[in-house]
C-alpha positions in Angstrom: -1.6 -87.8 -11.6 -2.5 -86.2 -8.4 -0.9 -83.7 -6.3 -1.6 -83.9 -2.6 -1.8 -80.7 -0.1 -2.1 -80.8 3.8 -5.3 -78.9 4.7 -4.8 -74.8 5.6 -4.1 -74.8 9.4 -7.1 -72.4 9.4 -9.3 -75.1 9.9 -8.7 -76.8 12.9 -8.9 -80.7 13.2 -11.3 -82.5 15.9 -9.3 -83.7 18.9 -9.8 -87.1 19.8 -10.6 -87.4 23.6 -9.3 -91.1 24.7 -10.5 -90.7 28.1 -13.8 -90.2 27.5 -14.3 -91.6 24.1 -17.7 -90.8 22.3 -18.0 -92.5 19.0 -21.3 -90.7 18.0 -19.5 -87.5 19.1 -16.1 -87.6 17.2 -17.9 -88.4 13.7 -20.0 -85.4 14.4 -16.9 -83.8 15.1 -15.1 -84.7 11.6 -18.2 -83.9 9.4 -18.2 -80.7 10.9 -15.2 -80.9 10.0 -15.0 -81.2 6.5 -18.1 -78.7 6.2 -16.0 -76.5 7.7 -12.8 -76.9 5.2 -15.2 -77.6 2.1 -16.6 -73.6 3.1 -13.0 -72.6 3.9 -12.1 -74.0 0.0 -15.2 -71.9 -1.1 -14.7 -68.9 0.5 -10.7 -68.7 -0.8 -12.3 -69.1 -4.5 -12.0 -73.2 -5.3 -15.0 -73.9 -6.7 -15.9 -76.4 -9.6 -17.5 -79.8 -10.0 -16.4 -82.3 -6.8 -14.6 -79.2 -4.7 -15.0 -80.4 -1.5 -16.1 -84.1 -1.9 -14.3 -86.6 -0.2 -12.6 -89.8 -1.6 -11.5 -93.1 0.7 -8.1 -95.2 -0.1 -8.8 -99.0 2.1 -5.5 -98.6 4.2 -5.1 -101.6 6.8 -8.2 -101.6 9.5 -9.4 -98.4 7.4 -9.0 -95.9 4.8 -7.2 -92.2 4.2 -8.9 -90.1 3.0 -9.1 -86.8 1.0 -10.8 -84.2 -0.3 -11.1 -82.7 -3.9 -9.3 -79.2 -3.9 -9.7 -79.0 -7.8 -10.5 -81.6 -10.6 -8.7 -80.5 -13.2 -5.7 -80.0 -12.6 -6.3 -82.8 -9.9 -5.4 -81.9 -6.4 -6.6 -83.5 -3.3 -5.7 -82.9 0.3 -5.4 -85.2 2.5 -7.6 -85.4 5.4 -5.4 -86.2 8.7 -8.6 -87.6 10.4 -9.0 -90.4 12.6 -5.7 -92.6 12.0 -4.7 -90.1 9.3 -3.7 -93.0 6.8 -1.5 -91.7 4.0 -2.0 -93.4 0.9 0.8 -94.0 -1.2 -1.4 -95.0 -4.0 -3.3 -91.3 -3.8 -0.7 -89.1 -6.0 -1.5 -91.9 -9.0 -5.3 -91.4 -9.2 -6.7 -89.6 -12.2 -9.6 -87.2 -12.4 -11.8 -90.0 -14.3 -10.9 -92.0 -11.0 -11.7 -89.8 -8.7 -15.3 -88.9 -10.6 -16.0 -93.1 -10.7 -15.3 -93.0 -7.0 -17.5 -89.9 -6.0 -19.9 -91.4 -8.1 -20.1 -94.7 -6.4 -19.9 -93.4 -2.3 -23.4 -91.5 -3.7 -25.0 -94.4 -5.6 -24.3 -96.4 -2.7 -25.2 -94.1 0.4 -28.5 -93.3 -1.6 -28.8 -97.5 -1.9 -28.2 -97.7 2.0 -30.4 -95.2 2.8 -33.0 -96.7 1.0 -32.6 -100.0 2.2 -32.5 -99.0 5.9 -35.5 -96.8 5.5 -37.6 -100.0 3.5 -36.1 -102.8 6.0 -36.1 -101.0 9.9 
């Protein structure tokens, strides 16, 4: 079973500017983001296979999401982007889980890639 964490105030989240929404702009925003706390994880000495990947729990119209603190024990924190959907399903993952669903964001962003590039 998981244990979740709220990530260190250190690393401050994006702010989402409703007047003058850029979509383009606020994803930029939340992968620096995560660079940004994935380096913060580093540099306090969490290292280890999947530190600082993210996961995605389908939540309504879209997904909460974490990222891998440590594999084993499993702890994730939770990523208080966008909607910041909560998963209630999170804390019952498992570390074979988690590695299926790494595993299949890359196999498939490495499928889409390809297919974009080979189709226009």
């Amino acid at each position: 079973m998981a244990k979740i964490f709220r990530a260190p105030d250190e690393v401050k989240l994006p702010e989402m500017d409703f007047a003058n929404y850029n979509h383009a702009e606020y994803m930029e925003a939340e992968n620096k983001y995560k660079a940004d706390l994935k380096a913060h994880l580093n540099s306090q000495g969490w290292k280890g296979k999947n530190v600082g990947e993210t996961i995605k729990l389908p939540m309504a119209d879209s997904y909460a999401e974490y990222m891998v603190l440590s594999m084993r024990p499993l702890r994730l924190i939770h990523l208080e982007l966008g909607d910041a959907w909560n998963s209630e399903f999170a804390e019952l993952l498992t570390a074979k889980k988690v590695n299926q669903m790494i595993d299949g964001a890359k196999s498939f962003e490495k499928w889409s890639k390809e297919y974009r590039e080979n189709n226009g």
